[in-house]
C-alpha positions in Angstrom: 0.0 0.0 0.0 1.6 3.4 -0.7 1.0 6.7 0.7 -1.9 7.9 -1.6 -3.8 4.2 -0.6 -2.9 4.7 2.7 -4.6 7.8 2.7 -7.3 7.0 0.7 -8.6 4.1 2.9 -6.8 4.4 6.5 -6.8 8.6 7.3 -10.8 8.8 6.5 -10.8 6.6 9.6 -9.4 9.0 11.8 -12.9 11.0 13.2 -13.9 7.3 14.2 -10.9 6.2 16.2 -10.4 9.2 17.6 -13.9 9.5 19.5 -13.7 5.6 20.7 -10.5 6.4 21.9 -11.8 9.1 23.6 -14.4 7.4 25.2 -12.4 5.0 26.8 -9.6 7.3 27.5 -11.8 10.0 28.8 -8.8 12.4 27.9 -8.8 14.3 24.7 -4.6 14.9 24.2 -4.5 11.0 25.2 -6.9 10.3 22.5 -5.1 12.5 19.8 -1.6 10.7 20.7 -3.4 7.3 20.3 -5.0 8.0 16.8 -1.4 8.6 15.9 0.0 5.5 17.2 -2.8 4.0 15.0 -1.4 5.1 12.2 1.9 4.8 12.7 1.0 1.4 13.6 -0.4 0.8 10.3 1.6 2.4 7.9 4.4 0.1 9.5 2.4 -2.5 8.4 1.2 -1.4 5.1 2.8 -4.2 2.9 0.2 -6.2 4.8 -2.6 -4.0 5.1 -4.4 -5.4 1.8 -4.8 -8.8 3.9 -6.9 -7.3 6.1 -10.9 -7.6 4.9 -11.8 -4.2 6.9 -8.9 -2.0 7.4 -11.5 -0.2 9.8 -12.2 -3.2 11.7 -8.5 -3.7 12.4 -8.1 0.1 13.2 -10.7 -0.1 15.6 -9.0 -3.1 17.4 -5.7 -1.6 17.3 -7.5 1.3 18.7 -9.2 -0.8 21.4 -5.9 -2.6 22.3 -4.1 0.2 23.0 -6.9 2.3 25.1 -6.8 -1.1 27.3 -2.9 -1.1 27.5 -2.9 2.5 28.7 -5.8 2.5 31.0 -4.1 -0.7 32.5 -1.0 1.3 32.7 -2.5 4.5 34.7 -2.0 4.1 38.3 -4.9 5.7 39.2 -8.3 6.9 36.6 -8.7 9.7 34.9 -12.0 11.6 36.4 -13.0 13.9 33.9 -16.6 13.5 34.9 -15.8 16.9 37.4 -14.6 18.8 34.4 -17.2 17.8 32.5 -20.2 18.3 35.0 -18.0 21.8 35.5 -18.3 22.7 32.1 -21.9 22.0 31.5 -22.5 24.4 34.9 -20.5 27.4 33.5 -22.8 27.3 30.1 -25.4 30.2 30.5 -28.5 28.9 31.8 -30.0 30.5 28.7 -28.4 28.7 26.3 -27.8 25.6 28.0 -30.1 22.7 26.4 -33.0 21.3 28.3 -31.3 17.9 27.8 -28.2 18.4 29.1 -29.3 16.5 32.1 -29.9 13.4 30.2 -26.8 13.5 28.7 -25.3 13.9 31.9 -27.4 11.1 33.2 -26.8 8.9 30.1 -22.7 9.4 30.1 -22.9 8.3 34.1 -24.7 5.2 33.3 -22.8 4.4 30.6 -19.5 5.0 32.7 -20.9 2.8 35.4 -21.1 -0.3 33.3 -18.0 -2.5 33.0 -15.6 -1.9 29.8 -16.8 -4.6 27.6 -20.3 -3.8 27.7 -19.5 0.4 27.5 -17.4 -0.4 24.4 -20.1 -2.4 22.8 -22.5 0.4 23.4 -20.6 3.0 22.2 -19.4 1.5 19.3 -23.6 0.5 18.4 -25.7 3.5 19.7 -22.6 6.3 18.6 -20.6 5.3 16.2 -23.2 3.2 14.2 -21.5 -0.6 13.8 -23.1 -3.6 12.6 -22.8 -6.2 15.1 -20.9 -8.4 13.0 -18.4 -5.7 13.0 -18.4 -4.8 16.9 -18.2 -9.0 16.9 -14.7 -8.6 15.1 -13.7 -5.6 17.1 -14.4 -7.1 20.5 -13.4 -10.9 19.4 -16.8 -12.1 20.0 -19.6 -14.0 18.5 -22.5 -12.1 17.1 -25.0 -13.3 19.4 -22.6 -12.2 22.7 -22.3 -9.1 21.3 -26.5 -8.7 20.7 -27.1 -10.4 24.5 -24.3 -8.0 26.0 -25.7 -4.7 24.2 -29.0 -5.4 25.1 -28.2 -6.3 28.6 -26.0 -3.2 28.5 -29.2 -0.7 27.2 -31.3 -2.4 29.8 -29.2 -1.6 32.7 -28.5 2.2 31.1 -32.3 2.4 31.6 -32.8 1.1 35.2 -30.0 3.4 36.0 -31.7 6.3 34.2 -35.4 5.2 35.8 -34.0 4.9 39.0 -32.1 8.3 38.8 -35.4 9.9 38.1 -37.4 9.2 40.2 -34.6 9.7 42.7 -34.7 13.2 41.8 -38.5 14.0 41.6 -39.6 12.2 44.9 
């Protein structure tokens, strides 16, 4: 693969690793650094790359690999959650959305649910996969993949439901 391939088929991937990176890394400079480990990654390997059925497939789990390698690395987790809730408080009541909330609410949830099943969601509900292609991502079967994303949804709701009516009784 030369550089004008490379560019063609592997760079457009770069919106798409970035933000699952920086879901699981919670860290935007993180993320940026691991997008270009991706591709440095890759282009090392591009005599090899037209092997590969999806080049985005194995970008993803590259991507996924080394989120997991890094977040095994840190001594202690990244809460960004403060900044985040911080950021959403300084917006001018005005202008701030009505459902910022529910965001707030759904990004809690879905940081409350253990890494498999957060990546799974996130790579469905945001970044729009195919379950046969989350199935190669995570190195699962299909069916695992649709039994852990729906058990996943299901306990985003509850948390949401429960959250609620926390608030309002």
């Amino acid at each position: 693969m030369n550089l004008q391939d490379f560019n063609s088929k592997v760079y457009p991937l770069k919106d798409k690793i970035f933000r699952f990176a920086k879901r699981m890394l919670e860290q935007t400079e993180e993320a940026e650094d691991l997008v270009q480990e991706v591709f440095i990654r890759m282009w090392k390997h591009r005599e090899k790359l037209d092997e590969y059925r999806s080049l985005e497939a194995l970008a993803m789990i590259t991507t996924k690999n080394l989120c997991l390698d890094r977040l095994k690395a840190r001594k202690f987790p990244v809460e960004s959650w403060n900044a985040q809730q911080s950021f959403i408080e300084m917006i001018a009541e005005e202008t701030r959305p009505d459902h910022s909330d529910l965001i707030l609410g759904v990004k809690e949830a879905m940081n409350s649910l253990a890494e498999s099943p957060r990546m799974i969601v996130h790579l469905r509900d945001i970044e729009g996969y195919e379950l046969g292609e989350i199935a190669d991502v995570m190195g699962m079967q299909e069916n695992t993949v649709r039994v852990a994303l729906s058990r996943a949804r299901k306990r985003i709701r509850e948390i949401l439901i429960n959250n609620e009516n926390y608030e309002y009784q």
